[in-house]
C-alpha positions in Angstrom: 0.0 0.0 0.0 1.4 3.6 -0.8 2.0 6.4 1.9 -0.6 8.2 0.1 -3.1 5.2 -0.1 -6.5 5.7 2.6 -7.1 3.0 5.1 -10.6 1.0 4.1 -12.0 2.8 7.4 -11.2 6.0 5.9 -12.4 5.2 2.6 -15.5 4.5 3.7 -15.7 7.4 6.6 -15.0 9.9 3.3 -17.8 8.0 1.2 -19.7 8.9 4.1 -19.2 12.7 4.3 -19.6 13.0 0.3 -23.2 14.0 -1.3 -21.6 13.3 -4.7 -19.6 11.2 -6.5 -18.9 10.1 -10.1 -20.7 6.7 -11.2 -19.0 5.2 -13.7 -19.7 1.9 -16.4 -19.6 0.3 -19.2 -21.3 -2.1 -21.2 -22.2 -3.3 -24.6 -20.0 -0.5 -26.2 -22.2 2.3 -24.1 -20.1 4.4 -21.1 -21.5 6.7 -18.6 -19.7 8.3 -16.5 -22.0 10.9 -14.2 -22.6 12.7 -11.4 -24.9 11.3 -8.8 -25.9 12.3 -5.0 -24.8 9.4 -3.1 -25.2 7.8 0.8 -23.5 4.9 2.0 -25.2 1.8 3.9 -23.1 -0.5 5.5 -20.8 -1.5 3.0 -22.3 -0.4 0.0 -22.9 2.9 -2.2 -26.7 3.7 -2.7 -28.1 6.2 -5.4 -31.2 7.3 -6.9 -32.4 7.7 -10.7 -35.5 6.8 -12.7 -34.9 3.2 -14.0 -35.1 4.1 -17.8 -31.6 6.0 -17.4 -28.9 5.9 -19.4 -27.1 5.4 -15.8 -29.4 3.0 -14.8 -29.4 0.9 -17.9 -25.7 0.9 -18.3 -24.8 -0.2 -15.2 -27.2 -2.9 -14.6 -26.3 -3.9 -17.6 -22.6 -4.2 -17.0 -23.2 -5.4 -13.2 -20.5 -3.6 -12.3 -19.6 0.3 -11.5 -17.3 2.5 -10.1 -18.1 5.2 -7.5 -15.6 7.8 -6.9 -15.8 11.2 -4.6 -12.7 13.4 -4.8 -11.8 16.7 -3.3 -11.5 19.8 -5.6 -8.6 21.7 -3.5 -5.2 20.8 -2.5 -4.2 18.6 -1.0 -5.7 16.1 -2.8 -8.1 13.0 -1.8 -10.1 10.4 -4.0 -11.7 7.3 -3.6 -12.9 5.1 -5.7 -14.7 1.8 -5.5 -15.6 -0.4 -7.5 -18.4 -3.8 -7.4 -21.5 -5.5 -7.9 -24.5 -3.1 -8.8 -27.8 -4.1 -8.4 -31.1 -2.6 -7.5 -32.3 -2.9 -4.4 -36.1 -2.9 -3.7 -35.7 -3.5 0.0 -34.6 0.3 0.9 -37.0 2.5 1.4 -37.5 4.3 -1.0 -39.2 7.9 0.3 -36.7 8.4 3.1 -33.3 7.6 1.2 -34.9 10.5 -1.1 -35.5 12.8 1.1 -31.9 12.0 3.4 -30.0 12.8 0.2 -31.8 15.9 -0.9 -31.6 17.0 2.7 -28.0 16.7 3.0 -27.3 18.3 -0.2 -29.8 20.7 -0.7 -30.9 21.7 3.0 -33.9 21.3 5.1 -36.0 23.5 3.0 -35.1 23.0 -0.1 -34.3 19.7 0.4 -37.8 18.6 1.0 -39.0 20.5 -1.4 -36.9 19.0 -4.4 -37.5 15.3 -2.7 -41.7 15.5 -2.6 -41.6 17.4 -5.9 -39.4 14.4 -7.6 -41.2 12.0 -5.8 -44.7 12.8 -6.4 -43.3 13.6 -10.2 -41.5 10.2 -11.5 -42.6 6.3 -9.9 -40.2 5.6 -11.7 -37.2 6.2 -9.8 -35.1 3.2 -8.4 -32.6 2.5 -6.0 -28.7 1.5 -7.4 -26.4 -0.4 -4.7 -23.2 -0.8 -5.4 -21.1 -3.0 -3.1 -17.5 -1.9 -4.2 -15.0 -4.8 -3.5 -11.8 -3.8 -5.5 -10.5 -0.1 -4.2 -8.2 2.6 -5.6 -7.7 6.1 -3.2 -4.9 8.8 -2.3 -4.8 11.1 0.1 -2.3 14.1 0.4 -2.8 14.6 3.9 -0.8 11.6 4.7 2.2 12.6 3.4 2.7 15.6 5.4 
């Protein structure tokens, strides 16, 4: 492991504190590679997006993606994590919604933006992906 390289407890403590990350596939000669609001649960990445996506398609489609979160200033951090995608129907649906907008949006307009997108697509779905193969860096731990 490099100097540079984050701990898996750190990896997943900066998943945590991210609302958005980069999802990233490919399959059948179609690529995405998007911004998405993320949350973590347990050990997996979960995201939201109506099921006829290009996002959606491509990646359940592949079975596989790659979730990365960086910083924008020095010094530097990333993760990314890549594994199994699936959708989940077990989450609950309405809540994870509103968490996400909450956290990146604020109380206000938060729950605004969540009742407005849920009352206004059923088709939204939730995306888990369970990364099991890593890359990260982290500045901070060289200094």
């Amino acid at each position: 492991m490099s100097a540079l390289t984050m701990p898996l407890a750190d990896r997943w403590r900066f998943l945590r504190d991210a609302t958005v990350a980069v999802v990233s596939a490919n399959h059948d000669g179609e690529s995405v590679a998007v911004p998405i609001w993320i949350q973590v649960e347990d050990a997996s990445v979960l995201m939201v997006t109506p099921r006829a996506s290009e996002k959606a398609r491509v990646m359940l489609g592949a079975g596989r993606a790659w979730v990365t979160a960086l910083t924008n200033d020095a010094p530097y951090r990333f993760v990314a994590g890549e594994g199994p995608v699936e959708l989940d129907e077990s989450v609950d649906l309405p809540a994870l919604v509103r968490s996400m907008s909450r956290r990146s949006l604020g109380e206000a307009k938060g729950a605004e933006f969540a009742e407005g997108w849920l009352e206004g697509d059923p088709s939204i779905v939730v995306l888990r992906v369970t990364p099991d193969r890593w890359r990260s860096m982290d500045e901070t731990r060289g200094e």
